[in-house]
N, C-alpha and C positions, 0 to 999 in steps of 0.2 A: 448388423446392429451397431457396431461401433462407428460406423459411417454415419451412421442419422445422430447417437449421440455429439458426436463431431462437431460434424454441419451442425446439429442444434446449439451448441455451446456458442457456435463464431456469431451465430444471430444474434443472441442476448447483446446487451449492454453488461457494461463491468459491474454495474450494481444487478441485474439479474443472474449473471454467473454466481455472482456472491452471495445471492440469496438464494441461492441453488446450491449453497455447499456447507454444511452441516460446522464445517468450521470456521466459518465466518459470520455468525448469528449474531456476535456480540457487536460487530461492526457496522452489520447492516442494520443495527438497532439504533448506534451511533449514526448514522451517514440520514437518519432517518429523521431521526433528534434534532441534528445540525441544516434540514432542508436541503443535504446536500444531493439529492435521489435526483432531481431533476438536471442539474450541473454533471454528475456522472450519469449521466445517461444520454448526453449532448454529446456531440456528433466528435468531440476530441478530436486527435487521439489522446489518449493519457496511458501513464506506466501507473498504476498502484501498489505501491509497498505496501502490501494490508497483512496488518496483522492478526492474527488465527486469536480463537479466543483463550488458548492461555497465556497470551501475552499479556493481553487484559484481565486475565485473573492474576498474575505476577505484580498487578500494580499494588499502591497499599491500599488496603481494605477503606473500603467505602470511596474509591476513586471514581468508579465507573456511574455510581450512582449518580455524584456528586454533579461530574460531566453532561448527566443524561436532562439534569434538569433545565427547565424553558430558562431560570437565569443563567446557566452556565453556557448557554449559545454559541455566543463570544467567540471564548476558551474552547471549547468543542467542535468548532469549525477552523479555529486554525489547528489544531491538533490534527485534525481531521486530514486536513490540506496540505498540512507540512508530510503528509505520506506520499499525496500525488503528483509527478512530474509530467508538463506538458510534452507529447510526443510520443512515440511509442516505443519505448527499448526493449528488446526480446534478448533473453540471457546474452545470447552469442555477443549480442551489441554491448552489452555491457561491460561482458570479460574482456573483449577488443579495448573501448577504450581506458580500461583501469590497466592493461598493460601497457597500451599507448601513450599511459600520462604518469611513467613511471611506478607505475603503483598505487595508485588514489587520484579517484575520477571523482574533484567534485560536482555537483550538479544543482540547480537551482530548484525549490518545492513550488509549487502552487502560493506556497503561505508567503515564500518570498526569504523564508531560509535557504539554509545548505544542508545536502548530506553528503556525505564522503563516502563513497564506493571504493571497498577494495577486496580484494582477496584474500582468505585464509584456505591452503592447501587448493582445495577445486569449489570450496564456497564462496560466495558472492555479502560478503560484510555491507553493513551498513553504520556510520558513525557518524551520531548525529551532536549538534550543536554545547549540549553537554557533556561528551565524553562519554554516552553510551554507547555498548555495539550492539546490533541485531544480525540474525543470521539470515539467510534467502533458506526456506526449509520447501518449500517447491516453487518451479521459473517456470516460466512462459505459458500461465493460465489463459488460453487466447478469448479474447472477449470484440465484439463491431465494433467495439470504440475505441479498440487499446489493448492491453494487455494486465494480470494480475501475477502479482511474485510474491509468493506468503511468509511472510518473514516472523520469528519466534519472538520476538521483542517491541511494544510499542516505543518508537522515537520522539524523542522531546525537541521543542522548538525552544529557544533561549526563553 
């Protein structure tokens, strides 16, 4: 049984994984919003930093709404995209290179930001462009086009 779900999970794309897991609803609402279904679903690879949906309820009230609308597009796609990095980095690759680069790996988004990878004790930080952190709260979501790392925090783009 665990074999088929397995193999099932590697088939999907990163947006069917995602829409196959109960805490990622608000995201794939967003990724929906933003037209970005078909882009994450293309042949990648991509790493996604997606954030679970109480990252999304931590924001201030009436954010997600605000984001979900046809005029907030824009803003909602790069938000969107400042989570995904081209290639595929699986935990192990991660922790390698943030101790390889002293301590803070940073890495270029989709949106054409930075995020700053590093370490706290044996978690996997995220610190993005304003001095937020986010945490990696589960690694190596394996998805055909990539991989998913669900992080408790959504990251801001400048």
């Amino acid at each position: 049984m665990l074999f088929v779900s397995t193999s099932f999970a590697q088939s999907e794309t990163i947006v069917g994984v995602a829409a196959g897991n109960e805490n990622f609803t608000t995201l794939v609402a967003a990724v929906k919003a933003a037209d970005l279904v078909g882009t994450l679903s293309s042949e990648g690879p991509f790493t996604v930093f997606a954030p679970v949906n109480s990252a999304f309820d931590a924001l201030p009230a009436g954010t997600v709404e605000s984001l979900l609308k046809p005029e907030s597009k824009g803003a909602l796609t790069g938000l969107l995209t400042y989570h995904v990095v081209a290639g595929k980095y699986m935990a192990g690759d991660v922790v390698n290179a943030i101790k390889g680069n002293k301590g803070a790996f940073p890495i270029k988004t989709v949106q054409g930001g930075t995020i700053i990878l590093s370490l706290n004790g044996d978690k996997v930080m995220l610190k993005d462009e304003k001095g937020n952190m986010a945490t990696v709260v589960i690694a190596d979501v394996a998805a055909s086009n990539g991989v998913i790392h669900a992080i408790d925090t959504v990251v801001m783009p400048k």
